[in-house]
C-alpha positions in Angstrom: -56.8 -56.7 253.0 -59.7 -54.8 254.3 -61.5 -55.4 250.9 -60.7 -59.0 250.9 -61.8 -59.9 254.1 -64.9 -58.1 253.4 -65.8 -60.8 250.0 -64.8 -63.5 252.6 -67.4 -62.5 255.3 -70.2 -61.7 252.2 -69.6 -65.1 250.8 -70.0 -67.6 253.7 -73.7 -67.7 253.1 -73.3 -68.9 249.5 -73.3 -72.4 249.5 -70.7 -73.9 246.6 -72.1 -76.0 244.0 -71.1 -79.2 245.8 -73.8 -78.6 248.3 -76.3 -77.5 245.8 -76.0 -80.7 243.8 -76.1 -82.4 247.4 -79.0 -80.6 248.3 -81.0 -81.7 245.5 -83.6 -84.7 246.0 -82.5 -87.7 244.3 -84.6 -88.6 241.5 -86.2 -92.3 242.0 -88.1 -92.5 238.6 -86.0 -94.1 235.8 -85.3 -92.0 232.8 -87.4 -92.7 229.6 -86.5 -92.7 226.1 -88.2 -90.0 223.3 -89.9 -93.1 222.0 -91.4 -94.3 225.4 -92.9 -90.9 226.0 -94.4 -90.8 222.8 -96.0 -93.8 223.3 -97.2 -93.0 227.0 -98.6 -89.2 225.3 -100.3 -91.5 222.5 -101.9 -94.1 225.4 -103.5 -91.4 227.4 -105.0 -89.2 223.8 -106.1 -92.2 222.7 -107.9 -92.9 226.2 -109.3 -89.0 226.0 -110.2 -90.0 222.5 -112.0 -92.7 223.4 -113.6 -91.6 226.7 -115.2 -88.3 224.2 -116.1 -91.4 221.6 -113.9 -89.3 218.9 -112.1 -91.4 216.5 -108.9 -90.1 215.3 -107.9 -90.1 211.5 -105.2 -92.8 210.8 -101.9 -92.0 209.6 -102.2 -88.2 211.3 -99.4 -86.3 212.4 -98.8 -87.8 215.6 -98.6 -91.2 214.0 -96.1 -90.1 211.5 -94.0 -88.9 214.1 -94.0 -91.8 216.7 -93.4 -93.6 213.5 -96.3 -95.9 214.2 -98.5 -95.2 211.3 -100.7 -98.1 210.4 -99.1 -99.7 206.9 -101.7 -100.0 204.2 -103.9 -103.5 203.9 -101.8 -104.9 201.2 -104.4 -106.5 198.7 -104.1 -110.7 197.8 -103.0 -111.4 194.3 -106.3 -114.0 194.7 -108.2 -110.6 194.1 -106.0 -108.0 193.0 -105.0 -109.8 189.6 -108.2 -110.4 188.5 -109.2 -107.0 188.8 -106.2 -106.4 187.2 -106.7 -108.4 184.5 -109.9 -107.4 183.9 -108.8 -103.1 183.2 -110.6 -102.2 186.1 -107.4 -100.4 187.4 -105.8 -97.9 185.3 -103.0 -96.7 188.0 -101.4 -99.7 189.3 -99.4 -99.6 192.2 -97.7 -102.6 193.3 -94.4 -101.6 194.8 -93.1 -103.7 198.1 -96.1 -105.8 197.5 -95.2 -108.4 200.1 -96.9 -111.3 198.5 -95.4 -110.5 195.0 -92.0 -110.1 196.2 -92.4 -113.7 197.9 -93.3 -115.7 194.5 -90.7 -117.3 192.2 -89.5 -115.7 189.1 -91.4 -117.3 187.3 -94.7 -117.0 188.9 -93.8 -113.1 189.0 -93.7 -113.2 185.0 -96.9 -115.4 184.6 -98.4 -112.4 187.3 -97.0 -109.8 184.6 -98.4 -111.5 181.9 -101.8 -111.2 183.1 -101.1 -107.5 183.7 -100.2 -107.8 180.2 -104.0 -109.0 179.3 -105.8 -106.2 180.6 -104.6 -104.4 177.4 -104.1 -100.9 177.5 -106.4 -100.3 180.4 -103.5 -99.6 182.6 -101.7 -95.9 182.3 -99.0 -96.4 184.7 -97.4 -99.2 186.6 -95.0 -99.0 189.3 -93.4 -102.4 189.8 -90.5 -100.9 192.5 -88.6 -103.2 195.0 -90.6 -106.9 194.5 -87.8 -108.9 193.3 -87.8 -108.6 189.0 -84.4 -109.5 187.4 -83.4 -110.5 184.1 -85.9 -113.8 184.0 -88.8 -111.7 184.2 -88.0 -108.7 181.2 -89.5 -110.8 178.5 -92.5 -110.6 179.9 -92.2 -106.8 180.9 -91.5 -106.5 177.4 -94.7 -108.2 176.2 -96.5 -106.1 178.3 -94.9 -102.9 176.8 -95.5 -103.7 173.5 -99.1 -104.7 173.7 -100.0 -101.5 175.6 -100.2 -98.4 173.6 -101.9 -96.6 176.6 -99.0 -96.9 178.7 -97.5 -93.6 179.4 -95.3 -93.8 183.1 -93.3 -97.1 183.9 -91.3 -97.3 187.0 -88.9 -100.5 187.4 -86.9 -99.0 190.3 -85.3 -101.1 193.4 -85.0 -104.7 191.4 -82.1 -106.7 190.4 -82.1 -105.8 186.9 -78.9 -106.0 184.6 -77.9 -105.3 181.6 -79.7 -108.0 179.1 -82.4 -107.7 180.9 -83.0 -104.2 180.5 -81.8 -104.4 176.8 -84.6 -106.5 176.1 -87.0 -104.1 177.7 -85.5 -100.9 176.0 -86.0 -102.9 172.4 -89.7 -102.8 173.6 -89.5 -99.1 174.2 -88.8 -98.0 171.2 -91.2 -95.6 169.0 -93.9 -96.4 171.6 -96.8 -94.2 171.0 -97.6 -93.5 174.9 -94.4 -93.5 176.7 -93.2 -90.6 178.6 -91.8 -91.0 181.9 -89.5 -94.6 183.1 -87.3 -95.4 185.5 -84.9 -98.0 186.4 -83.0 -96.1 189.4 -81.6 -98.4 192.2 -81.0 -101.5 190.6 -78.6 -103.7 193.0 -76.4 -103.6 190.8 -75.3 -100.6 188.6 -76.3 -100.6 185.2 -74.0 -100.7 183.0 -72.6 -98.4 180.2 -73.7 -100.7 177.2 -77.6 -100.6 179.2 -77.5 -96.9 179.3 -76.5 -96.3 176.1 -79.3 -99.1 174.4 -81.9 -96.7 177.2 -80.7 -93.5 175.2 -81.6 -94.9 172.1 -85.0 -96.0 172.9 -85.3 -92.8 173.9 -84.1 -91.1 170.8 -86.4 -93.5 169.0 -89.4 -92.6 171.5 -90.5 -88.9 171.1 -92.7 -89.0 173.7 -90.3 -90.0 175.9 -89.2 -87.3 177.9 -87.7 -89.0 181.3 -86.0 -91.9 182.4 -84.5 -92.7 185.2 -81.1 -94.2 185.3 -79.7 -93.4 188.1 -76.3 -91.4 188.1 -73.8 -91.5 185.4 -70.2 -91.1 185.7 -69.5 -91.8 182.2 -69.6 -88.1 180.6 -70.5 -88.9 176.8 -73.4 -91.3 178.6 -74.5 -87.9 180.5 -74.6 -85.7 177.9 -76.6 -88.4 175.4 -78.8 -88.5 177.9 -79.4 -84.8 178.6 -79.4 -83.9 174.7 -81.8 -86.3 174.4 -84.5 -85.4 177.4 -83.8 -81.8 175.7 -84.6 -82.9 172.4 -88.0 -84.5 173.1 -89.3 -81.8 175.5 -88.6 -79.5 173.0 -90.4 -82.0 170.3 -93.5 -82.4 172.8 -93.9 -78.9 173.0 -93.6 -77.9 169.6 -96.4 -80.6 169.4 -98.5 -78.7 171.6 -97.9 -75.5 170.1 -99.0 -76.5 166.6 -102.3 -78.3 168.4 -103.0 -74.9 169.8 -102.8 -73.3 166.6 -104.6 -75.3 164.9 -107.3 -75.2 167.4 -107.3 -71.3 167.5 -107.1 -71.6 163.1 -110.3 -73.8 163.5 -111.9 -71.9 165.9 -111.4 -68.4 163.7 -112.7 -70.2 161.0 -115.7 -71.0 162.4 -116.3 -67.3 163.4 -115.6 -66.1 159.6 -118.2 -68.8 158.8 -120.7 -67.6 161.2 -120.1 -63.8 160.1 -120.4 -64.3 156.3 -123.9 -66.5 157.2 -125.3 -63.6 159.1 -123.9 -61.0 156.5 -126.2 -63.3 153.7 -129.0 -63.5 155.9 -129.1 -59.4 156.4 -128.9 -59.3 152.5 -131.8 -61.6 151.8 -133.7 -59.6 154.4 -133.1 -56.2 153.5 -133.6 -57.2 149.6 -136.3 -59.9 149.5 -133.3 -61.7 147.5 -130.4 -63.1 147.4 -127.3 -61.6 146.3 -125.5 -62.4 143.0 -122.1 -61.1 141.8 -123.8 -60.4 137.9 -126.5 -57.6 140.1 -124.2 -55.9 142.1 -122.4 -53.6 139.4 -126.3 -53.1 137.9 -127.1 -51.8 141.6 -123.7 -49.9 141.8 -125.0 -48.3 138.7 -128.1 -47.0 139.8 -127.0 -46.1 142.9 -124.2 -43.3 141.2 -127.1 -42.1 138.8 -129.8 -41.5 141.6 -127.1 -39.4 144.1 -126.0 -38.0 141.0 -130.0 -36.6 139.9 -130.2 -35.7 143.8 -126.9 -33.6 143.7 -128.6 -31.7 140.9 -131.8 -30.4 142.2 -129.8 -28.8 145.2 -129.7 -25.1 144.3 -126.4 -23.3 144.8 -126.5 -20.9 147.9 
């Protein structure tokens, strides 16, 4: 009892939590979001920024956080395809180009077909997410076939099915260049007949060591695919190992050459002649009978 009355009189100074929260001063500024307080942070650097006269660098790490990172000036078909046309791009990069995604299918394969006229001045293309389907693989297929250059093709994000991209895996075939494709995220999934026509392009295609079709569910479609990525890495680097040898073989060869030259040319210097294969047993000769005469005048000790 005595110890209980003792926590009583100890704890009448402690105020409960009730009157704590009571206590407190209430709060007249309205909360703000993660996103408004980014925004205010970015205000006031930019105003330090500009009161210093330093100019940030776009697309920095602040920017990619708030998410506000300045999108890239797309370039007008007006220009771009002309350059285009003329090979003075080699890396073409024309995914979620706004302006191409807006034309008609067939103004999208006339576009293609003057990609197609450049000739094999462009190396890769990367034609993601503008709209393509089946209308416009004729054209894609054209341009395949007339580039021998071509080495990385990426098709991803369109509405391509499977004639279409039958028609552009007949273009694939034994290409000289080819190595990587892709044709992941099509809207619709492609279909087992398509993936089986894209293994035999690749089987066809040595060079070809990657494409892209998404995932596969259908086993005997999976493992086709994966013998074949297999089989042409291992070609490609079987290819690379004979190119080294035959670059070390040269190479050798060259210093052989280079040693017997300089072996001649201490002959003919040493000798005042060159030498021939009737002198040298006549020299052999002479040699044995003067270290023979020699050997003979040394007295016995």
């Amino acid at each position: 009892a005595a110890y209980q009355a003792s926590l009583a009189e100890d704890s009448k100074d402690v105020p409960t939590s009730a009157e704590v929260i009571a206590s407190k001063p209430p709060v007249d500024a309205p909360r703000t979001t993660l996103r408004e307080r980014q925004a205010a942070y970015a205000e006031s650097t930019a105003a330090i920024n500009a009161e210093r006269g330093v100019d940030p660098p776009p697309g920095g790490k602040s920017a990619a956080k708030q998410g506000s990172e300045p999108a890239a000036v797309e370039e007008p078909l007006e220009t771009l395809l002309p350059r285009l046309e003329a090979g003075e791009v080699n890396a073409v990069d024309l995914t979620f180009h706004g302006e191409l995604t807006r034309l008609s299918q067939a103004a999208k394969s006339e576009a293609i077909g003057r990609l197609a006229r450049a000739g094999e001045a462009i190396e890769t293309l990367k034609l993601n997410s503008i709209g393509l389907d089946n209308s416009n693989a004729d054209a894609l297929a054209h341009l395949i076939r007339g580039n021998a250059r071509l080495w990385a093709l990426q098709l991803e994000g369109n509405a391509l099915t499977e004639p279409g991209i039958v028609t552009i895996a007949a273009a694939m075939d034994a290409h000289p260049s080819l190595t990587e494709v892709s044709f992941a995220s099509q809207k619709a999934t492609i279909s087992t007949p398509a993936v089986s026509r894209l293994i035999d392009a690749m089987e066809a295609t040595p060079n070809l060591i990657s494409c892209n079709v998404g995932s596969l569910r259908d086993d005997t479609m999976r493992r086709r695919h994966q013998a074949a990525c297999m089989a042409n890495t291992d070609k490609m680097r079987q290819r690379r190992n004979a190119q080294r040898k035959a670059e070390g073989t040269a190479a050798s060869d060259g210093g052989a050459t280079r040693r017997r030259s300089l072996t001649v040319g201490t002959t003919q210097a040493t000798t005042g002649a060159p030498t021939s294969a009737a002198a040298a047993p006549a020299r052999g000769r002479a040699v044995s009978e003067s270290v023979s005469k020699r050997m003979e005048q040394v007295e016995p000790r």
